[in-house]
C-alpha positions, 0 to 999 in steps of 0.5 A, spaced: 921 834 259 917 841 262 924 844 264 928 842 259 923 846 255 923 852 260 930 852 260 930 851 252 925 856 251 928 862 256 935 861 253 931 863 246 928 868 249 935 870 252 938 870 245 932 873 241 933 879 246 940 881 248 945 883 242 952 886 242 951 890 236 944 888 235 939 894 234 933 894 239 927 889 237 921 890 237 917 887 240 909 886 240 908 881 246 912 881 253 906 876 256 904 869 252 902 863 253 907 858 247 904 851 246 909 847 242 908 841 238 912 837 233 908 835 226 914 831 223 910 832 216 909 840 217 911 843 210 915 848 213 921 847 218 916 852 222 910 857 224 907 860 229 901 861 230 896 866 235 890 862 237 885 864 243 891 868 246 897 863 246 902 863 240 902 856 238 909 854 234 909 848 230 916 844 229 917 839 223 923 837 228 925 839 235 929 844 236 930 847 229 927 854 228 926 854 236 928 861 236 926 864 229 919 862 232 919 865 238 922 871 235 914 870 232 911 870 238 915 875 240 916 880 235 911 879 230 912 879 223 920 880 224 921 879 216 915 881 212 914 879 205 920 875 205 921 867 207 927 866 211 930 862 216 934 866 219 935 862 226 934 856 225 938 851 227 
């Protein structure tokens, strides 16, 4: 299960980063800790949350709004005042 979350977790990471015609990202965190849980009763498909120094990403369902999260994580508030699901699954 941890390397398949690895693998999961660098291909977001990968796809977050990386674009043909895309505009550099910016981004706020190149090292962090990600602790992933799925709260199937969770509001939303997804949020991540910074607590102690680790970015934590709570799912309703595994893998959907894998990427939009970490691109959290990453990147911070990417799409302030506005709710999306932009790279959700």
């Amino acid at each position: 299960m941890k390397r398949l979350f690895s693998a999961v977790l660098s291909g977001a990471l990968a796809l977050s980063l990386v674009g043909c015609d895309a505009e550099p990202k910016a981004i706020a965190q190149d090292k962090f800790r990600v602790q992933l849980r799925v709260v199937p009763g969770l509001e939303t498909r997804g949020l991540a949350v910074w607590q102690e120094g680790e970015c934590q990403i709570l799912l309703r369902e595994y893998p959907e709004c894998l990427l939009h999260e970490v691109r959290h994580c990453i990147e911070g508030d990417w799409h302030p005042g506005r709710e999306t699901d932009e790279d959700c699954f």
